[in-house]
C-alpha positions as CSV (number, residue, x, y, z in Angstrom):
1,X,95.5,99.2,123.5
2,X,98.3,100.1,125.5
3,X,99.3,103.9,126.0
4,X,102.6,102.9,124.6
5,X,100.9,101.6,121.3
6,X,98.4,104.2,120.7
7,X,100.8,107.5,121.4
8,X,103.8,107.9,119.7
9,X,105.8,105.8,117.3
10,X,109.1,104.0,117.0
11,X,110.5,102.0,114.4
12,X,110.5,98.5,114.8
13,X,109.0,98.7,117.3
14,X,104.9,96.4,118.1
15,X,103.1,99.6,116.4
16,X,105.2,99.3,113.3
17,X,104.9,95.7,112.9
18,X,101.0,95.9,113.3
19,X,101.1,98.8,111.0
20,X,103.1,97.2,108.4
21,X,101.1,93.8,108.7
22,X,97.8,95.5,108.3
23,X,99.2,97.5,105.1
24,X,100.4,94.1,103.3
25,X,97.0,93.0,103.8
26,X,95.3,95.5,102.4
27,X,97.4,95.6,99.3
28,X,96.8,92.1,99.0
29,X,93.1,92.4,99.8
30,X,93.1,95.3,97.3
31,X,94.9,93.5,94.6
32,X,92.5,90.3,94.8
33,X,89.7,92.4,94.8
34,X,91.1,94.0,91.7
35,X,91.7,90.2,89.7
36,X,88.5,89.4,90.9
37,X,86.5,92.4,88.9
38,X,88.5,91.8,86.1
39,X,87.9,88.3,85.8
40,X,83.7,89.5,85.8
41,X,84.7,92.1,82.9
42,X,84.3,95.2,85.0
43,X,88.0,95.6,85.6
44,X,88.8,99.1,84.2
45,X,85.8,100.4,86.2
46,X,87.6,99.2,89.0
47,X,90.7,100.8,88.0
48,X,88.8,104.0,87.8
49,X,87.7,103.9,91.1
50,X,90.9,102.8,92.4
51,X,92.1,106.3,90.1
52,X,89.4,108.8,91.2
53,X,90.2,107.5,95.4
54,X,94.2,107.8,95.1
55,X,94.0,111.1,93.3
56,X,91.1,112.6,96.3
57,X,93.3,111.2,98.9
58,X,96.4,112.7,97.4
59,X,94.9,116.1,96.8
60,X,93.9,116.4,100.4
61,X,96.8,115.2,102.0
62,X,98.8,117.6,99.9
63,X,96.2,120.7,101.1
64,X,96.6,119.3,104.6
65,X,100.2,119.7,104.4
66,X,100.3,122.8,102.1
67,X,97.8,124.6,104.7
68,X,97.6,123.3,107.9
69,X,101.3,122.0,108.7
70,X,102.5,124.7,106.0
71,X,106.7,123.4,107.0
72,X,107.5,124.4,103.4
73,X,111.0,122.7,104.2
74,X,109.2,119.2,104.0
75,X,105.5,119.8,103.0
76,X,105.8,120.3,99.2
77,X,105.1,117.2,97.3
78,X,108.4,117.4,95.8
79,X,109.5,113.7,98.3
80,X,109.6,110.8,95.5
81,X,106.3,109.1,97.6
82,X,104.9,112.2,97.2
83,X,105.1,112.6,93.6
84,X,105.2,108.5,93.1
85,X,101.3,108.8,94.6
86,X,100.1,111.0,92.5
87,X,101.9,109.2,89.6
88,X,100.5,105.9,90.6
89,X,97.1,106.8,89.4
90,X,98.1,108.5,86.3
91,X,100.0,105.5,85.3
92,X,97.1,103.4,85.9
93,X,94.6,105.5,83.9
94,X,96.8,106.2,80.8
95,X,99.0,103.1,81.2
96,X,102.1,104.8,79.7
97,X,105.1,103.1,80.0
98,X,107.4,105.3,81.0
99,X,104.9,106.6,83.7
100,X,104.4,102.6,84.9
101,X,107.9,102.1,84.9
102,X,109.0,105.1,87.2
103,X,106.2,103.4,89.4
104,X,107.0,100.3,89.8
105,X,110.9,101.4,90.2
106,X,110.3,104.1,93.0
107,X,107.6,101.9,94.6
108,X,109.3,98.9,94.9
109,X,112.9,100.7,95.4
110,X,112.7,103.5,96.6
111,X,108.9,104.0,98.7
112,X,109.1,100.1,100.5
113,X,111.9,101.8,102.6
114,X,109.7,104.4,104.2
115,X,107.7,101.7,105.2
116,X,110.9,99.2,106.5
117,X,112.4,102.4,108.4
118,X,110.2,105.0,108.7
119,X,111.5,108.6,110.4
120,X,107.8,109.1,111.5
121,X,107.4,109.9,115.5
122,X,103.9,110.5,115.2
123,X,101.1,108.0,116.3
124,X,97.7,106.9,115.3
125,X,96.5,109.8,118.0
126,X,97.3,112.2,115.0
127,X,96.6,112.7,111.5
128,X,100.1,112.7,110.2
129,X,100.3,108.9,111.2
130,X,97.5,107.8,108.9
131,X,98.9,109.8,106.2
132,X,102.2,108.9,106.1
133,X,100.9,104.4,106.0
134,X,98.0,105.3,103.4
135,X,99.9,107.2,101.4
136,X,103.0,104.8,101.6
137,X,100.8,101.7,101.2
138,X,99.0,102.8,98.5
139,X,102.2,104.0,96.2
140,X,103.0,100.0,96.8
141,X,99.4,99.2,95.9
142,X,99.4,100.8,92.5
143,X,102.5,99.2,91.6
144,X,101.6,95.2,92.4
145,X,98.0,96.2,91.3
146,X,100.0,97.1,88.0
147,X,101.9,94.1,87.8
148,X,99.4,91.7,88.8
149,X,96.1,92.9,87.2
150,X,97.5,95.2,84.5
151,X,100.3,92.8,83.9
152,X,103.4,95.5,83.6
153,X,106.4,93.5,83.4
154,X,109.8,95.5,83.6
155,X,113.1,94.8,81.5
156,X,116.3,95.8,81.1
157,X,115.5,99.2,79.3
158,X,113.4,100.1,81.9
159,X,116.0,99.9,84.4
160,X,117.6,102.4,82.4
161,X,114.7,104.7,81.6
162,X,114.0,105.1,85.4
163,X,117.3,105.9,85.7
164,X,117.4,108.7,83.5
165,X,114.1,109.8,85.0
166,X,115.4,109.9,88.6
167,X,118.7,112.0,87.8
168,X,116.7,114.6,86.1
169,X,114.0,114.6,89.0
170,X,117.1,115.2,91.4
171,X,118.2,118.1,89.1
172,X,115.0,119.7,89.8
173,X,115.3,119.8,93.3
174,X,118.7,120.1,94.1
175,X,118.6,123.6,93.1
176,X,115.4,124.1,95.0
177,X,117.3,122.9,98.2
178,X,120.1,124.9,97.8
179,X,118.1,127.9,97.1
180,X,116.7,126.8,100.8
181,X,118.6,126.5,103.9
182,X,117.3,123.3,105.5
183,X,115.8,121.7,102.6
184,X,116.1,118.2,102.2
185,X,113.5,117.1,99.5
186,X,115.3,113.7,97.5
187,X,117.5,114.1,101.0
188,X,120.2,115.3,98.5
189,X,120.2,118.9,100.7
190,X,122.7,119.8,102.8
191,X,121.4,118.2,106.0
192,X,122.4,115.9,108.4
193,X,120.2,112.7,107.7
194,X,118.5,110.7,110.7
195,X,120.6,108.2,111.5
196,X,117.7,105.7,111.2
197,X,117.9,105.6,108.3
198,X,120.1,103.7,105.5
199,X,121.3,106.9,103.5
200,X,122.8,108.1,107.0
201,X,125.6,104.9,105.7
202,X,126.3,107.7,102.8
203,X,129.4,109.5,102.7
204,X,128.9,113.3,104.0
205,X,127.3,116.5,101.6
206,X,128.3,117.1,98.4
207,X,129.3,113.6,98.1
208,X,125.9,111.9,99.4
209,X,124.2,113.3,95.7
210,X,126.5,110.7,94.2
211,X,126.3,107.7,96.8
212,X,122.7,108.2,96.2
213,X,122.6,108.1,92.7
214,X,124.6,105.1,93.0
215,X,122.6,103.4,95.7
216,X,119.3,104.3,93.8
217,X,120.8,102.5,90.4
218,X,121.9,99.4,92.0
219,X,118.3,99.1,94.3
220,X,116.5,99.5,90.4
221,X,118.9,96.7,89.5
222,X,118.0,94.6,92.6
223,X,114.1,95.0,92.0
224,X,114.5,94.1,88.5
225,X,116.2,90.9,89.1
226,X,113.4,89.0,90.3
227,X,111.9,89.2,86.9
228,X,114.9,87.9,84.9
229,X,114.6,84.9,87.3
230,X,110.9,84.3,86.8
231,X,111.1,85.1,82.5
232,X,114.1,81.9,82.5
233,X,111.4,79.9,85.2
234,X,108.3,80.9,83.1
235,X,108.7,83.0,79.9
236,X,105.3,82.7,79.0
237,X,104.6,84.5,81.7
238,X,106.4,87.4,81.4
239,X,107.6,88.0,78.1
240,X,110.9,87.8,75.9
241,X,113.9,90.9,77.3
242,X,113.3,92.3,73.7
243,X,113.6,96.1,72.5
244,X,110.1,95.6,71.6
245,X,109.0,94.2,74.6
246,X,110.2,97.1,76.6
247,X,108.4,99.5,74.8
248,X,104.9,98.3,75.4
């Protein structure tokens, strides 16, 4: 390995295709593993274990941050990843929907772009890298494994449920930013974002809370799509877009 690939890290760059690669594997490689235990009976023992692992691995990731890194300006789970990975294994252990819908809508929305443009300069030579891709990877993981072993299927309500959801998450912590000069938790502070990033397209502080209220509803919109295609393709698959339905 090439000093270049083992220190440091760019976006786009070999290290974050490798990285990304290897995470898409083992989500798939996870996810089989998962189909395959239930098809032997045994697949809410897996689920457990998948449960008990997520919520260790959260827990110290949060106490690294918390005491070792202790940058109160970006080390409180109070990111949507943050809170989405310790939601993921709630969601899977009581199966709520509102809890599997907020999952699979900040996953699949809202997380995937950490992965697709990451701000992280660290490499695998320190800690923070492997946090940041596990933690990442595995808000993705309990989403598919949701979908695909647990069967969630979203509809249109939902879209609006995690709607609702997100606005009053981002009523929580805009106070909490403004309350704190240079924090940017929900990036909805009054900070200059990286310019690596997508919401750096946003118009400028106070109006970026809107554009990314906005830009949130429409990328729910986009991630539910796919599912109205494959109901009309195979609506035995997924189920009827029915009141009912949605609240299952």
């Amino acid at each position: 390995m090439s000093i270049e690939l083992a220190s440091g890290f760019q976006a786009f760059a070999l290290l974050h295709a490798i990285t990304v690669l290897v995470c898409v594997a083992g989500i798939v490689g996870l996810v089989r593993l998962g189909q395959r235990e239930q098809r032997r009976g045994r697949e809410r023992a897996f689920t457990l274990k998948v449960v008990v692992v997520g919520l260790v691995f959260w827990t110290f990731m949060q106490g690294y941050y918390l005491l070792i890194e202790q940058d109160w300006a970006d080390s409180l789970p109070l990111h949507v990843c943050d809170l989405a990975g310790l939601l993921g294994p709630v969601a899977l252990l009581t199966r709520q929907r509102v809890l599997r819908t907020t999952l699979y809508f900040w996953a699949m929305g809202l997380t995937i772009w950490g992965m697709i443009t990451p701000t992280l300069t660290h490499g695998p030579e320190h800690i923070r890298f492997w946090l940041f891709w596990i933690s990442h990877a595995g808000v993705i993981f309990y989403a598919v494994y949701d979908c695909v072993v647990n069967r969630y299927r979203p509809f249109f309500a939902d879209w609006g449920t995690v709607c609702l959801v997100t606005m009053g998450y981002l009523a929580v912590v805009l106070p909490i930013n403004l309350a704190n000069e240079g924090w940017n938790y929900a990036y909805i502070g009054d900070v200059e974002l990286d310019a690596a990033t997508p919401l750096a397209l946003l118009p400028d502080w106070p109006w970026r809370i809107l554009g990314i209220q906005v830009l949130g509803a429409t990328i729910f919109a986009l991630v539910w799509l796919p599912w109205v295609v494959l109901r009309w393709i195979r609506p035995d698959e997924c189920g009827r877009e029915t009141p009912e339905s949605s609240a299952m």
